[in-house]
N, C-alpha and C positions, 0 to 999 in steps of 0.2 A: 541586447540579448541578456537576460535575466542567469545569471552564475549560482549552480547549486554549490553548496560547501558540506563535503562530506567532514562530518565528526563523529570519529571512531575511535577516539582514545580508550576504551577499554578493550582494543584488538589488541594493546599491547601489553596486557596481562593475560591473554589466554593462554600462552605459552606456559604460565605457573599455576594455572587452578589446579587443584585436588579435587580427586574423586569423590562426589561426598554421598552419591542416591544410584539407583537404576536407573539414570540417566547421566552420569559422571561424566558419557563420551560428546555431551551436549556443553559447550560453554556458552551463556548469553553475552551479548554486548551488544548495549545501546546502539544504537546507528543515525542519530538524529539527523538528518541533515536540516540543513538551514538557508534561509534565498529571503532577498528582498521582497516581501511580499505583494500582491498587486493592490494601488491605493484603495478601488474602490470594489465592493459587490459586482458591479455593472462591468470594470475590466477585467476580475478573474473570469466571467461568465464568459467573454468574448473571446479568451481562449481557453473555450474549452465547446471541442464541434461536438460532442453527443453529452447529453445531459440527459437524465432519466430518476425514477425513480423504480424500485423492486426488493424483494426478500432474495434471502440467504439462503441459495439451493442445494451447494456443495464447496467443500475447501480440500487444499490440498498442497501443504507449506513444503514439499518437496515431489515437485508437477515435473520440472526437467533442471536437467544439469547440464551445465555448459563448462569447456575446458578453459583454465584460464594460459594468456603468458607468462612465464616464470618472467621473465626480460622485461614485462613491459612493469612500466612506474605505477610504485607502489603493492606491486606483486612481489613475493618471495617463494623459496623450492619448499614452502609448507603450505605452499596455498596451492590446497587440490582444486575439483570443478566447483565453480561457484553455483548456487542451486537457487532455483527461484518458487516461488508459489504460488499460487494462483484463488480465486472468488468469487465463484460463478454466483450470478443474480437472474432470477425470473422475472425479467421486466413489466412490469406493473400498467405506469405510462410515460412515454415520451414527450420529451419536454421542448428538445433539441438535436438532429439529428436523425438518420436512418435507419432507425430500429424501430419495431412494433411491437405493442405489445401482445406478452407471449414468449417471446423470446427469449433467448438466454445470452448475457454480455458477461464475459471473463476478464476478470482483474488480475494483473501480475506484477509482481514485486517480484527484489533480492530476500530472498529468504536467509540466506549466509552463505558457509564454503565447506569444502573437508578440507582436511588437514591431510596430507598424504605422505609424513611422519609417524600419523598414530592410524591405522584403519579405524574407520570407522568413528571417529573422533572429528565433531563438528561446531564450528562457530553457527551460533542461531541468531540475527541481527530482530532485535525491536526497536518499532520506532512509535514516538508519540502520536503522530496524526493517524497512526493505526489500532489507539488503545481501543477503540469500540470491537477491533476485529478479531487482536491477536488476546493469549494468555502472559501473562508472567515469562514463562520460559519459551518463549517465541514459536510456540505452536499458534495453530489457528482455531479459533471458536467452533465448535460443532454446528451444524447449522440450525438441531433442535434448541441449542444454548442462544440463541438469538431469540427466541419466543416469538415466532412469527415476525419480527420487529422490519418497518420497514425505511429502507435508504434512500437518500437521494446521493445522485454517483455521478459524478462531474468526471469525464473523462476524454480519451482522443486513444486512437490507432495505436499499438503500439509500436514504435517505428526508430529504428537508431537506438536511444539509450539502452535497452535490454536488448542482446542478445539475442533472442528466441526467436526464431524465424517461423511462424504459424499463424495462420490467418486469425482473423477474428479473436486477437487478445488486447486488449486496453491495457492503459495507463493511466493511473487518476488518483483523485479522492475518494473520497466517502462520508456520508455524514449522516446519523441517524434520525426520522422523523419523530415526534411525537405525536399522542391522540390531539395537541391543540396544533396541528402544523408546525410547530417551532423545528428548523432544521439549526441543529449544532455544530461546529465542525472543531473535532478535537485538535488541539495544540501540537504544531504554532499553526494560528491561522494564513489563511490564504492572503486575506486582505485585510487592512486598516482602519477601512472607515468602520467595524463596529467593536466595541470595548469588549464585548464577550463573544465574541465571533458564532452569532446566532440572529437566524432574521428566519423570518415567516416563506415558507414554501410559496404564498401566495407572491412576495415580495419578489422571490426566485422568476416566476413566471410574469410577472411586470416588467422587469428587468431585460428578459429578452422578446419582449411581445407578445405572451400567452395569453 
């Protein structure tokens, strides 16, 4: 079984930031996590049961909150509900999977937490293999700030790791297309075998028999 490793070393500076904008009650902190990645194109593809491609229909980096345990490891009595965010896509075409196009497939993440020491005083988590989606200060891109731009979205059910109990929300990647097909997949990649972690949509659909 593949081991994520959370890294969140600037969660332990949030407690001393200063207020410094109209958003003073926002702290960011990196949240990279990190995992052995899968060797090839062909094994990340194999897990992962819906694959598709589609534009950027709606966001929403604080969709639901969940209560966290103060008791349980690596919680503390400053850690309010943890909040997550969500990336609704107009599926385009399916690649892999029971989705048609037309449809709409919602993406969720850890968006951060509250702090329930200061009201309304929030950690905002960014991560790298989401710089095509999120800003700077861990909001989410507007979906006109996407320019029609269209994804391919390698995902699965989302089930166990997140919390949120609602039908029809994923868990995945994402990686932007270009007008020549080149699909990218922002850092770290998923897999090894390519040096810039970018191969041809056409490559994608070889890969699993399209």
């Amino acid at each position: 079984m593949r081991k994520w490793i959370a890294v969140a070393a600037a969660l332990l500076l949030a407690g001393c930031a200063s207020p410094t904008s109209e958003t003073s009650s926002v702290v960011v902190a990196p949240y990279n996590a990190s995992t052995i990645p899968f060797k090839t194109l062909q094994e990340f593809l194999a897990h992962r049961p819906v694959i598709a491609t589609g534009r950027v229909v709606a966001v929403n980096d604080r969709a639901y909150e969940v209560p966290v345990d103060p008791n349980a490891e690596g919680n503390t009595e400053t850690d309010g509900p943890e909040i997550f965010g969500t990336v609704s896509f107009k599926v385009e075409s399916v690649l892999k999977g029971d989705l048609v196009p037309g449809a709409t497939m919602t993406i969720i993440y850890m968006s951060g937490k509250w702090n329930t020491l200061e009201k309304e005083s929030r950690i905002a988590y960014t991560y790298e293999h989401m710089a095509n989606l999120q800003k700077n200060d861990g909001t989410l891109k507007t979906p006109a700030e996407f320019n029609g731009a269209t994804f391919a979205i390698f995902a699965q059910p989302n089930e166990g790791s997140i919390p949120v109990k609602e039908n029809n929300l994923y868990r995945g990647r994402v990686a932007p297309i270009d007008a020549g097909g080149q699909v990218t997949f922002p850092r770290p990649a998923p897999f090894e075998s390519s040096a810039t972690a970018a191969v041809k949509l056409d490559d994608i659909k070889a890969a699993i028999g399209r």
